[in-house]
C-alpha positions in Angstrom: -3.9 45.2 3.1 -3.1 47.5 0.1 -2.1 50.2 2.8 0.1 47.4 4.8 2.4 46.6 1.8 2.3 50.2 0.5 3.9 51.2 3.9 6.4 48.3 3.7 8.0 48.9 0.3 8.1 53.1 1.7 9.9 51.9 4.0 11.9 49.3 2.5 12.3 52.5 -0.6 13.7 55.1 2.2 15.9 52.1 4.0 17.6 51.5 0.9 18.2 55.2 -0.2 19.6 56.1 3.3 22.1 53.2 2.9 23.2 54.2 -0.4 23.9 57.8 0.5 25.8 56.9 3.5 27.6 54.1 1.5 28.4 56.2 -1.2 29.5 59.3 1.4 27.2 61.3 -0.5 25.8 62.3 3.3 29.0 63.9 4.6 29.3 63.6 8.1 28.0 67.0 10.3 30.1 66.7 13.4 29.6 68.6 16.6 29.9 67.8 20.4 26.5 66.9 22.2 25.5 65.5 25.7 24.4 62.1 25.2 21.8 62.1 27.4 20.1 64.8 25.5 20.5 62.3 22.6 19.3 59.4 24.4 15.7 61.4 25.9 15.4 62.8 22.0 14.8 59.4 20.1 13.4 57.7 23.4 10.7 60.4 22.8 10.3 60.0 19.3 9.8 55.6 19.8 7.6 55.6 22.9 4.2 55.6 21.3 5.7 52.7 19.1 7.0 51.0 21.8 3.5 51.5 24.0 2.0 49.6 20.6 4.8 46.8 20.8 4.4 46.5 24.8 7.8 47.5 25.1 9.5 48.5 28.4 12.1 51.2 28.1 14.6 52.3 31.1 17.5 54.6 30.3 20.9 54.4 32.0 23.0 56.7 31.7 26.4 57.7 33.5 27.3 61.6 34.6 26.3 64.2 31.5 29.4 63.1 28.8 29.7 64.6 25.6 30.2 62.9 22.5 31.8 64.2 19.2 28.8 63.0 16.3 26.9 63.6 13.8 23.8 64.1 15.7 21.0 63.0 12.9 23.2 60.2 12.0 23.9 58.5 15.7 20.4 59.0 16.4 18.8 57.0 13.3 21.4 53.9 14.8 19.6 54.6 18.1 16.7 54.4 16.8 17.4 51.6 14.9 18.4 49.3 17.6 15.7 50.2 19.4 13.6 49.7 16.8 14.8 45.9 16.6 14.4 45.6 20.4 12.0 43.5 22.2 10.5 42.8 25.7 12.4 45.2 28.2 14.9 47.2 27.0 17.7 49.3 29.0 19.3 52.5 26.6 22.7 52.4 29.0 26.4 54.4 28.7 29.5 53.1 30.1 33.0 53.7 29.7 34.1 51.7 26.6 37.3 49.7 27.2 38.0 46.7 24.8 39.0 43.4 25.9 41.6 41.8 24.0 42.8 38.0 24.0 39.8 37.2 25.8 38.5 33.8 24.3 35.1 34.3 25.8 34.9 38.1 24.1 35.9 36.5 20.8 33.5 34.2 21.2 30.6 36.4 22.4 31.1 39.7 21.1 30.8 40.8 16.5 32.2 44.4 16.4 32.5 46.0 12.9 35.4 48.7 12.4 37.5 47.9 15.4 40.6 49.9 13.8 40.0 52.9 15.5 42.7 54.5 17.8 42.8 54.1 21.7 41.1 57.6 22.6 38.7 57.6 25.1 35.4 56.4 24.5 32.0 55.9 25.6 29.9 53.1 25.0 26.2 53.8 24.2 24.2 50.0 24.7 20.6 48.7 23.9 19.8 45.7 26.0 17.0 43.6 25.7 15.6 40.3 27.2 14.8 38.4 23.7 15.5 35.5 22.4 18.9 36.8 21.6 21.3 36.0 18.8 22.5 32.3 17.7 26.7 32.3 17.2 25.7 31.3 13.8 24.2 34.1 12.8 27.3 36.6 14.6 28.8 37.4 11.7 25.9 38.2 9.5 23.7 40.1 11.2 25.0 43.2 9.9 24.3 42.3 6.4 21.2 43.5 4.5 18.1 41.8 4.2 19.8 39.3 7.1 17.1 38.7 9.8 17.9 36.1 13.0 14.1 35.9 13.5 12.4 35.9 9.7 8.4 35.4 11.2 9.1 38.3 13.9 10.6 40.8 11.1 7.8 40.0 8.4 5.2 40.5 11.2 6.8 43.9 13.2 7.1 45.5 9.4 10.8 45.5 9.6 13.1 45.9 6.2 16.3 44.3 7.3 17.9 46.9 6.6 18.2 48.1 10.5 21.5 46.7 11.3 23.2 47.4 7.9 22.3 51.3 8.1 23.7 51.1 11.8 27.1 49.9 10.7 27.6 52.0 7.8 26.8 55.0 10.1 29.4 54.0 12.4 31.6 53.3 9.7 31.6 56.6 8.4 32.6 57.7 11.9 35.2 55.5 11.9 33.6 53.6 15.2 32.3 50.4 16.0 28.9 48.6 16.1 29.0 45.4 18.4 27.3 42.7 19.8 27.6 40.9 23.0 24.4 37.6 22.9 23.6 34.7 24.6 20.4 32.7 22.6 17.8 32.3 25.3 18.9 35.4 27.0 18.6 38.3 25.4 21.6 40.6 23.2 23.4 44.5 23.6 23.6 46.4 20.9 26.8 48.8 21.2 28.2 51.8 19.4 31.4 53.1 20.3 32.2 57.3 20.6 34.6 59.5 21.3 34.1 61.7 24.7 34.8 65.6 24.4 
């Protein structure tokens, strides 16, 4: 038990500290252009043990080999990081990102933080998962910190609530967009918006 709650506040400690730094732009941004499918198969890699623990189903769905201009380290803690807060099956899927605007069922539907950038062209890189989604309610807080839809499940999985926070600051500091697209009962997408090289 000592071990359990040692674990927790580790994480909970290196959570926090991430946040700060990337808050506080003490973690400048280290750009480059990568394939993001070599991004994808890299933190698939590192979560599949932990998913094999949490019975967890992973497909990846990826378009033709596009680049992305990143910070490598940073977009792949988000990755991992949604798919950390995943459950059930989960799809890790790209698609051409193309915003809808004055659609009343997108602004009903869909929380997107830092939607000021400029109309480049972008790719979309989406976690799916078939759980019990998120309630309308809770849209606009689930980036905050310490926010969770599901308190039991978070408590039980070891999770911080941190997870979403450190996501949107990351993209944030990229000057994208984190987004969410949920119907309760039927599951959420998780999406990050980047530019293609």
């Amino acid at each position: 038990m000592i071990n359990t709650h040692a674990d927790r506040l580790h994480n909970i400690v290196e959570d926090i500290l991430d946040l700060s730094r990337i808050e506080s732009g003490a973690l400048p941004l280290e750009t480059g252009v990568y394939p993001i499918h070599e991004m994808i198969n890299s933190v698939v890699g590192q979560i599949r043990p932990m998913a094999k623990e949490k019975t967890l189903t992973i497909e990846i769905n990826t378009k033709e080999n596009v680049q992305v201009q990143c910070d490598r380290k940073l977009i792949e803690q988000a990755l991992l990081n949604l798919l950390d807060n995943a459950v059930k099956k989960v799809w890790v899927q790209t698609r051409d990102f193309k915003p809808v605007e004055n659609d009343r069922e997108n602004r009903r539907n869909r929380h997107g933080e830092n939607a000021t950038q400029t109309h480049k062209r972008r790719i979309a890189l989406e976690v799916k998962d078939t759980g019990i989604g998120v309630p309308l309610s809770d849209m606009d807080r689930i980036f905050e910190r310490f926010y969770r839809v599901d308190k039991g499940r978070s408590r039980a999985m070891g999770g911080t609530g941190l997870g979403l926070s450190i996501v949107r600051h990351i993209m944030d500091a990229h000057g994208e967009r984190v987004y969410v697209e949920s119907e309760q009962g039927k599951g959420s997408t998780f999406g990050l918006t980047l530019p293609k090289k």
